[in-house]
Backbone as numpy.savetxt, mean C-alpha at the origin, in Angstrom:
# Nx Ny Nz CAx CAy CAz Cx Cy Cz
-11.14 -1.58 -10.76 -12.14 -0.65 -10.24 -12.60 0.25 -11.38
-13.91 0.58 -11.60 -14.27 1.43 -12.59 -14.26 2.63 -12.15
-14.30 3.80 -12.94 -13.38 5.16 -12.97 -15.05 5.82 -12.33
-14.39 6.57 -11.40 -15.63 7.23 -10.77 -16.61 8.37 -11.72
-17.62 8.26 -11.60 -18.53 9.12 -12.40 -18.67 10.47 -12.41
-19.08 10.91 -13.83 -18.64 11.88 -13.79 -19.17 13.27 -12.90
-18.26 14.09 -13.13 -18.55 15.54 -11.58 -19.35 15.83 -11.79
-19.19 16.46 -12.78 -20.06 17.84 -13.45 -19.46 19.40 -12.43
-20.16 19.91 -12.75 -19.39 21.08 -12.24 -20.42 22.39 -11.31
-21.99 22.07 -11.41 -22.81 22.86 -10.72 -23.54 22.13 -9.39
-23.62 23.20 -8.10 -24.16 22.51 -7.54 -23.66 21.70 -6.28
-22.00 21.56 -7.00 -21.18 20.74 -5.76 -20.57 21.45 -4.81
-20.45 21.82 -3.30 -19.11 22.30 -3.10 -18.17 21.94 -3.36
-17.40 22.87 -3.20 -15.76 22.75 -3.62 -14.82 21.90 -2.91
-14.70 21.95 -2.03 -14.16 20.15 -1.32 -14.36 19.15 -1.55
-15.63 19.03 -2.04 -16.36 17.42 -2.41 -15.95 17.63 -3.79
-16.27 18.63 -4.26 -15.73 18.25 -5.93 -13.72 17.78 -6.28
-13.23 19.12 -5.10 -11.75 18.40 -5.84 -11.09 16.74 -4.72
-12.60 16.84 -4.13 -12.40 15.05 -3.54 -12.49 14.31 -4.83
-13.56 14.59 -5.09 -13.76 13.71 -6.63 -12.79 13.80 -7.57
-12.38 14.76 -7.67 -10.87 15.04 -8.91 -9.89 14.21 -8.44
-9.94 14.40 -7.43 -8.36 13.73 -6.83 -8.91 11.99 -6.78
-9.78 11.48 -6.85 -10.13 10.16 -6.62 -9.85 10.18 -8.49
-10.59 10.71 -8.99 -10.05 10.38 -11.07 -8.59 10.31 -11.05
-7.78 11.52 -10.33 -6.49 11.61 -10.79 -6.21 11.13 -10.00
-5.79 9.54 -9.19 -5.34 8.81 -8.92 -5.39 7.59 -9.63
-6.62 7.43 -10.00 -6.55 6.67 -10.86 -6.06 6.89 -12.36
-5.72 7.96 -13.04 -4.84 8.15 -13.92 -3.85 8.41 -13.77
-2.41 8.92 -12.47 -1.60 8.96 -12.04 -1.46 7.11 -12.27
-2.10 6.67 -11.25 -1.85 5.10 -10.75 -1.32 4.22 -12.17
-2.34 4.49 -13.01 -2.44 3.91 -14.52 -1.04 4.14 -15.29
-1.04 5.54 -15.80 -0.30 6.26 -16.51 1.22 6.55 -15.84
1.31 7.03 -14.14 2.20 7.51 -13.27 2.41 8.33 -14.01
3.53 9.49 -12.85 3.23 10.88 -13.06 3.29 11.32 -14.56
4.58 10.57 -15.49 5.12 11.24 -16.61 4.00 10.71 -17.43
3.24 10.15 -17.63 2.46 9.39 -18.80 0.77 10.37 -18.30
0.80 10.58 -16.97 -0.91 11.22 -16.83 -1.13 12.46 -17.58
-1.93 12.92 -17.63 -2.11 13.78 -18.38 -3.42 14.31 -17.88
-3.92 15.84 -17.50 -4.42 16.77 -16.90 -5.76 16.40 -17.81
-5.55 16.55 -19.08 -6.68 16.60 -20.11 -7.22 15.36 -20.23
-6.60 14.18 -20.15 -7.30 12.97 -19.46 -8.43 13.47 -17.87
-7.57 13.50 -17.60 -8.25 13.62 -16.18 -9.55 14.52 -16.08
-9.50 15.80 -16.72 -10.94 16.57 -17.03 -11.99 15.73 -17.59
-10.92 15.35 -19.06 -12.59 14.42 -19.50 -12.98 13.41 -19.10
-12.16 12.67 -17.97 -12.85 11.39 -17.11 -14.04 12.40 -16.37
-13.61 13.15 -15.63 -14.17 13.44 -14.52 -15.37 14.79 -15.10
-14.89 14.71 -16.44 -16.97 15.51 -16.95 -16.49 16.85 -16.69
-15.28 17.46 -16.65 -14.92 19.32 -16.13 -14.14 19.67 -17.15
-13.89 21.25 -16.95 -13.18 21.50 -17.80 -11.47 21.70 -17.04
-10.24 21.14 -18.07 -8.79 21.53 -17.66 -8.59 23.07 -16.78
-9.50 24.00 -17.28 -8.88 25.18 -16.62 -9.35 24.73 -14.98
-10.10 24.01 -15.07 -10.73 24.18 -13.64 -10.16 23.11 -12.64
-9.52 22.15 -13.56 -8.22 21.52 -12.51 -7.04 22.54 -12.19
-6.81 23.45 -12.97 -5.65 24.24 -13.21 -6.25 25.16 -11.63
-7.52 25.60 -11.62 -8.05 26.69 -10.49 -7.69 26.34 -9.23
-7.78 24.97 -9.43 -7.95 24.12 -8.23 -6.88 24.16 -7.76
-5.35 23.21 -8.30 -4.35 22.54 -8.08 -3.34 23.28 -8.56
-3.56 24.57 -9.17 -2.60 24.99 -9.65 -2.00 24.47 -11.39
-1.24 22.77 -11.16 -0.60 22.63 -11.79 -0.37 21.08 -11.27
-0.13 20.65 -12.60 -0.33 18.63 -13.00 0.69 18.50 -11.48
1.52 19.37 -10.95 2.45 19.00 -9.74 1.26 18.90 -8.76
0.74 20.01 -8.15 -0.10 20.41 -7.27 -1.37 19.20 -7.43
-2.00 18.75 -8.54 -2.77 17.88 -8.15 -2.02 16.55 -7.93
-0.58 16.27 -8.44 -0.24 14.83 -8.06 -0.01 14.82 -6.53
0.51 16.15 -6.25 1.08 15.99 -4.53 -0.47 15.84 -3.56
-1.79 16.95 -4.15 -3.26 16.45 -3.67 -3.25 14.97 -3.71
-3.36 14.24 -4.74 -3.37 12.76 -4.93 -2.32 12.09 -3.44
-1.09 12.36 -3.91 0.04 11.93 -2.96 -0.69 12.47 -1.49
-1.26 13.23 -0.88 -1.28 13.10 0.76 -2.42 12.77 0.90
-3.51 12.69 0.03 -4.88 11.71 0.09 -4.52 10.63 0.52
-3.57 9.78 -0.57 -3.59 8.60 -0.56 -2.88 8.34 0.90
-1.50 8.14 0.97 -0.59 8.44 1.78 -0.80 8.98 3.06
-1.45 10.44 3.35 -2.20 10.25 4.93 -2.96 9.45 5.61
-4.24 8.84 4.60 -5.07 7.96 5.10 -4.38 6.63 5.57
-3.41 6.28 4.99 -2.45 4.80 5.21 -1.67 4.93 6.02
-1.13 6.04 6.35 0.22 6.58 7.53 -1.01 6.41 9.50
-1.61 7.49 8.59 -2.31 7.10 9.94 -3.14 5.95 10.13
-3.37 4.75 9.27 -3.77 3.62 10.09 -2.73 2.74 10.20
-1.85 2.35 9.81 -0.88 2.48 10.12 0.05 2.46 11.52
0.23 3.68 11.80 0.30 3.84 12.91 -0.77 3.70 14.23
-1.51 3.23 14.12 -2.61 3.08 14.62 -2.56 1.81 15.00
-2.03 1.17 13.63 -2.40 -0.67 13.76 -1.10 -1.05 14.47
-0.21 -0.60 14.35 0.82 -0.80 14.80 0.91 -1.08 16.36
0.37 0.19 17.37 0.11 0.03 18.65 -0.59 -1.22 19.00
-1.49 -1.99 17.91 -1.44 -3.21 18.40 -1.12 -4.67 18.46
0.10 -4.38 17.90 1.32 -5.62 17.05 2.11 -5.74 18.58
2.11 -6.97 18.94 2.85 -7.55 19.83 4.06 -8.37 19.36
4.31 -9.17 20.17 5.90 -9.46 20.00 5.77 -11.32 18.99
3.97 -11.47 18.61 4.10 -12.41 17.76 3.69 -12.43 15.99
4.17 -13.50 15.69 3.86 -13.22 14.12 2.31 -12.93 13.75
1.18 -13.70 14.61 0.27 -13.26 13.92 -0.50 -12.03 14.17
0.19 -11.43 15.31 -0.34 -9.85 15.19 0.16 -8.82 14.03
1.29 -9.88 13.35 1.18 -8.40 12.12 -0.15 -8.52 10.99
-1.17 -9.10 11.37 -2.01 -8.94 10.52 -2.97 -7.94 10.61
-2.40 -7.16 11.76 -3.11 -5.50 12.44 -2.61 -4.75 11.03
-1.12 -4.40 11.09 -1.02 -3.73 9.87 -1.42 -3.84 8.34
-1.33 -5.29 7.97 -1.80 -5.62 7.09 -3.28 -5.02 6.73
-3.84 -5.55 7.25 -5.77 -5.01 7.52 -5.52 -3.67 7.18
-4.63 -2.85 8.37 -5.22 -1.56 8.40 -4.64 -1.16 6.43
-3.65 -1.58 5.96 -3.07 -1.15 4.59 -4.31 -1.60 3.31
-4.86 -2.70 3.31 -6.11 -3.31 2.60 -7.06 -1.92 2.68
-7.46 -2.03 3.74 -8.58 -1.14 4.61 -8.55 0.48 4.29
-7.18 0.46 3.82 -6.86 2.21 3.38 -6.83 2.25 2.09
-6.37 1.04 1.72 -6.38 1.22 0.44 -7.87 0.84 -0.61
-8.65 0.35 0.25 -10.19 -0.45 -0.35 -10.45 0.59 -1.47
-10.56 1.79 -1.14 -11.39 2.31 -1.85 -10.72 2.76 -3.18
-9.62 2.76 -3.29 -8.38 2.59 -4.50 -7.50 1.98 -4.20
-7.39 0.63 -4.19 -6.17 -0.28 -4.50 -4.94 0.01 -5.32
-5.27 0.82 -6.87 -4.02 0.68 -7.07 -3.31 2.66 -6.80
-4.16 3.13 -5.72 -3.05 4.21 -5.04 -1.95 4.00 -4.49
-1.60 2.69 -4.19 -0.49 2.40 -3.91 0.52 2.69 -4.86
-0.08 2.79 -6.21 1.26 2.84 -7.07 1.75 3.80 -7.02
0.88 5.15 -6.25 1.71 6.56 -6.47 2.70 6.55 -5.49
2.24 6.26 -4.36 3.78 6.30 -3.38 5.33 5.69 -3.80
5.46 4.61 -5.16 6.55 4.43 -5.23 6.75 4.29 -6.72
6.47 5.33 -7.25 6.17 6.13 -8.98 7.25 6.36 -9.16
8.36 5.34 -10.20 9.23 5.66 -10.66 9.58 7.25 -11.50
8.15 7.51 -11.81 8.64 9.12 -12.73 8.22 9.92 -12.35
7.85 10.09 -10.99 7.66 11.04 -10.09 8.44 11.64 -10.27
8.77 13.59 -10.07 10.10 14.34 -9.80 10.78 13.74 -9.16
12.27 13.97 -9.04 13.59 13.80 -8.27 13.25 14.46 -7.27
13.04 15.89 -7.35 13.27 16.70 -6.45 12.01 17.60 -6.44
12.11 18.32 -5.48 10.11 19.34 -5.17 9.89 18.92 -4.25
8.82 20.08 -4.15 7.43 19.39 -3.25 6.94 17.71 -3.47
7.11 17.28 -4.13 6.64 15.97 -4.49 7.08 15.10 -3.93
8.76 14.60 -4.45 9.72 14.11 -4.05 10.12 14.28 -2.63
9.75 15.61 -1.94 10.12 15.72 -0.27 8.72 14.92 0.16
7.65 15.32 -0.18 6.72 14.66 0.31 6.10 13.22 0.73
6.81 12.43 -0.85 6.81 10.95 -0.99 8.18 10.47 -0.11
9.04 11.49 0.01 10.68 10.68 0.95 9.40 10.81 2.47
9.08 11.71 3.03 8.67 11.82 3.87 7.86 10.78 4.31
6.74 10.63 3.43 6.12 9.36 3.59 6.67 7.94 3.81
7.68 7.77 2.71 8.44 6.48 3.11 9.51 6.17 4.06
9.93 7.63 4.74 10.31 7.19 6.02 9.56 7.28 6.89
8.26 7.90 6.86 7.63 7.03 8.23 7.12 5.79 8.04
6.44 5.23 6.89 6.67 3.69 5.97 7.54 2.76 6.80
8.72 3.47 6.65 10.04 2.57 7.12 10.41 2.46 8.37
9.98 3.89 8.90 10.21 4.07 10.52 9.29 2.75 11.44
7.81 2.93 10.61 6.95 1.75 11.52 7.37 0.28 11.09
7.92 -0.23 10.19 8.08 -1.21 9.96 9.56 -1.32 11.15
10.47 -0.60 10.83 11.88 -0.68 11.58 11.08 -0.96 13.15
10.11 -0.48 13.90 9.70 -0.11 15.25 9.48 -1.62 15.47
8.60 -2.11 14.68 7.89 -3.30 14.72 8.80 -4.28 14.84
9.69 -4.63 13.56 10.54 -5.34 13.58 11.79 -5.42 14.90
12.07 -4.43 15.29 12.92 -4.60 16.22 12.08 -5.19 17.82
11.20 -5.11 18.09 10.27 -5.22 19.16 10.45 -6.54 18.61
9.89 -7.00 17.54 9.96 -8.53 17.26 11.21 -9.57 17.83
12.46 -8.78 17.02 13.71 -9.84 17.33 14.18 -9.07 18.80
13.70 -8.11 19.83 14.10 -8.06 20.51 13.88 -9.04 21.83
12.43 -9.71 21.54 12.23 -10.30 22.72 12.50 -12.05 22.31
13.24 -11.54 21.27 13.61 -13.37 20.71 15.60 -13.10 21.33
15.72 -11.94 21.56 17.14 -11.99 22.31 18.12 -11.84 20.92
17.48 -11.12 19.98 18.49 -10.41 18.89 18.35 -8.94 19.10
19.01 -8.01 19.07 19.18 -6.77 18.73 19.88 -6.10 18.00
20.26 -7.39 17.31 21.13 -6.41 16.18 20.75 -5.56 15.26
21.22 -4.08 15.17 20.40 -3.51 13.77 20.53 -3.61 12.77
21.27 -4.56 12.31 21.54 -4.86 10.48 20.37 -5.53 10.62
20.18 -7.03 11.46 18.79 -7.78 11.36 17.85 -7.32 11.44
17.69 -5.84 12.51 16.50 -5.46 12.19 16.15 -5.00 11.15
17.05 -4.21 10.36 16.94 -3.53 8.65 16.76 -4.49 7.82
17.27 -5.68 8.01 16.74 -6.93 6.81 15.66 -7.12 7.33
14.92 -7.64 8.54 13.44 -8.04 8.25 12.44 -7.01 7.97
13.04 -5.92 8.61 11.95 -4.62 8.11 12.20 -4.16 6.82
13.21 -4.48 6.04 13.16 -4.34 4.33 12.45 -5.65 4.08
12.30 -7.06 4.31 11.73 -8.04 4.02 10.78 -7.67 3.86
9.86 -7.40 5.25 8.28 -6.97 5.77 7.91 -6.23 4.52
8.75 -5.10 3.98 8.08 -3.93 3.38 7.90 -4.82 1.68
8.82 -5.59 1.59 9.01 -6.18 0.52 7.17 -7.04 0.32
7.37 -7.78 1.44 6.11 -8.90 1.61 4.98 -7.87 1.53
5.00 -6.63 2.35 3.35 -5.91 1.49 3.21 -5.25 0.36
3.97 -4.75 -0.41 4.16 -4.95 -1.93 3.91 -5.86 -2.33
4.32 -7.01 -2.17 3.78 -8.31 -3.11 2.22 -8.68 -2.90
1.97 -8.37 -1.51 0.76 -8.65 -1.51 -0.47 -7.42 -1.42
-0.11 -5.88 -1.77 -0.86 -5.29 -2.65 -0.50 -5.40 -4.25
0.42 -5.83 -4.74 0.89 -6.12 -6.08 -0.62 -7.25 -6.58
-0.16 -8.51 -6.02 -1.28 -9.48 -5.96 -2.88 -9.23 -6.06
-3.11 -8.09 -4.96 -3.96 -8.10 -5.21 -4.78 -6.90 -6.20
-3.56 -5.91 -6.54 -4.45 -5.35 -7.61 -4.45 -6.47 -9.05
-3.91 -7.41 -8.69 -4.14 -8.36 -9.99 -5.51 -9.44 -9.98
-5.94 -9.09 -8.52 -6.89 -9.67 -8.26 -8.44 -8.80 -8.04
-8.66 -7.38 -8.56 -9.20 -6.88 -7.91 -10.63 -7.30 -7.42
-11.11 -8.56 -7.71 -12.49 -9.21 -7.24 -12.02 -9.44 -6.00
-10.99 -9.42 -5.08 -10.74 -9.13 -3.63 -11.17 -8.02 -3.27
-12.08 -8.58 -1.92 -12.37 -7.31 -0.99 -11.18 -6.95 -0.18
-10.92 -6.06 0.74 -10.07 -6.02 1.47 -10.64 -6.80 2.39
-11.57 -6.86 3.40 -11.73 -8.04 4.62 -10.93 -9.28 3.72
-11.59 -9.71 2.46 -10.86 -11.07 1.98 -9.38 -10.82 2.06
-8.65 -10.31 1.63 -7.21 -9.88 1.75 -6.74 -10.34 2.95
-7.85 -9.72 3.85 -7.20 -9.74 5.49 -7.11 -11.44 6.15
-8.27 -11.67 6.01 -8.87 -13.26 5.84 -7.87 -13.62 5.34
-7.18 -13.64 3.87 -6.46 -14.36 3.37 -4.99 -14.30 3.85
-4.43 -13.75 4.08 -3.26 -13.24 4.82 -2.59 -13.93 6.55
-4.32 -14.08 7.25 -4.20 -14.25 8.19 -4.24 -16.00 8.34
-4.82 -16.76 7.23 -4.79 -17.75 6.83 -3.32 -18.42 6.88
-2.70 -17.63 5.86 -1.59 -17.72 5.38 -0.44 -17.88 6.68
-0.53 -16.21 7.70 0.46 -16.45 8.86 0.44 -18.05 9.57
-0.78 -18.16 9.36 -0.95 -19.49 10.11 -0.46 -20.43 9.79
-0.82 -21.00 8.80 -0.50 -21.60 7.33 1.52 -21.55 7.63
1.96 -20.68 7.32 2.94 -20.82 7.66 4.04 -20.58 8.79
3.50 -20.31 9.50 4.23 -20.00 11.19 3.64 -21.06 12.52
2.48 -21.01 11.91 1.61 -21.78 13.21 2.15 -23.26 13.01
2.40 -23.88 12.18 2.57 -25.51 11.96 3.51 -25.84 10.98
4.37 -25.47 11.51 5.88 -25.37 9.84 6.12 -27.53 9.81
5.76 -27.89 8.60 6.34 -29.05 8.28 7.81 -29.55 8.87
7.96 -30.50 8.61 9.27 -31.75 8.57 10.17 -31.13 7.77
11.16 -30.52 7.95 12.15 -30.43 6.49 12.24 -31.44 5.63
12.54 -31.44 4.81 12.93 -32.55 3.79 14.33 -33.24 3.73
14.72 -32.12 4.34 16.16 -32.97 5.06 16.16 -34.23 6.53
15.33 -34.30 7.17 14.42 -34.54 8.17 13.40 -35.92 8.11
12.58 -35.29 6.74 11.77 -36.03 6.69 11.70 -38.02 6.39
11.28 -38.65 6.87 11.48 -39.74 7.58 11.31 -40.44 5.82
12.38 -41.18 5.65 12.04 -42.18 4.08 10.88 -43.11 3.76
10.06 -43.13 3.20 9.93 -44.43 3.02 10.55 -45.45 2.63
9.77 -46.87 2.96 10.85 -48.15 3.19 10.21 -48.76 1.88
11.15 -49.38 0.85 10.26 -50.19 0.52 10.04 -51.59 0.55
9.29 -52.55 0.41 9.30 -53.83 0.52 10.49 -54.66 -0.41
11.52 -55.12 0.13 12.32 -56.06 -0.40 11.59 -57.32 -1.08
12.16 -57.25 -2.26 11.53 -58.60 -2.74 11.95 -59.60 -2.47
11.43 -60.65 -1.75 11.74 -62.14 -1.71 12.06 -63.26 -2.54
């Protein structure tokens, strides 16, 4: 994705402008993550001057945690949203899927801030991003157990392995696709939903199973 253009600084209100900041400094968070971004990057992407991120956000914390509930609210709540309409089969998890593409369209790789190895330990930051990833984890755990419950499992270790699986499988496939970014998100969704099919709807012969060929004995 190319880096949004620049602010300037007359003229805008003030909401729309530190919308715009926070859309640059995600994408230099995302790039760089927290320990590598740098404030003075981020001014001269975005055409302003440093003091006036400083007015704004306080401090390189205060605009990463802005960044962090931009990104992160918009996805929590669809999310939860998509969720209410995941039933008890495989190809309704492509509700959540969609809604995660769909949040993320307009910056794909914001995903990287939610699980930013050099994020603080501890802060505002660190409570904020735990926060996030347990409700992350909470909807996946909800889902998953509704799943193996009406298959007549309830165990909760199984439910914690497929809902660590699940969380695993949409990482790989926002991983994927910021490697792809000529994906739209509808394509994502499309592609995904392909895929459930692809592999749930019509699972092959094992190979343990699968019938030999014979061959002709020679005479």
């Amino acid at each position: 994705m190319s880096s949004p253009a620049l602010i300037g600084t007359k003229g805008v209100p003030r909401p729309e402008r530190e919308q715009q900041i926070v859309a640059v400094a995600v994408e230099e968070f995302a790039a760089r993550g927290y320990s590598g971004a740098s404030i003075v990057s981020v001014a001269a992407r975005a055409g302003i001057s440093k003091p006036l991120i400083y007015q704004y956000f306080g401090s390189k914390d205060g605009l990463y945690l802005a960044c962090l509930n931009s990104v992160a609210g918009s996805l929590l709540d669809r999310l939860e949203s998509a969720e209410r309409q995941v039933d008890d089969t495989v190809a309704s998890r492509i509700h959540p899927l969609r809604a995660v593409f769909e949040a993320l369209a307009p910056q794909p790789s914001a995903w990287r801030l939610l699980y930013d190895p050099s994020m603080p330990a501890d802060g505002p930051i660190a409570s904020a991003a735990d926060d996030y990833r347990r409700r992350t984890e909470r909807i996946a755990a909800s889902g998953s157990a509704r799943f193996l419950q009406v298959r007549g499992d309830v165990d909760a270790l199984d439910v914690d392995v497929l809902s660590t699986v699940w969380m695993r499988i949409v990482d790989a496939l926002v991983s994927w696709w910021l490697a792809h970014p000529e994906q739209s998100a509808a394509q994502m969704t499309a592609r995904c939903e392909r895929l459930l099919v692809a592999v749930f709807a019509a699972e092959p012969t094992s190979p343990a199973r699968r019938p030999r060929s014979r061959r002709a004995r020679p005479t």
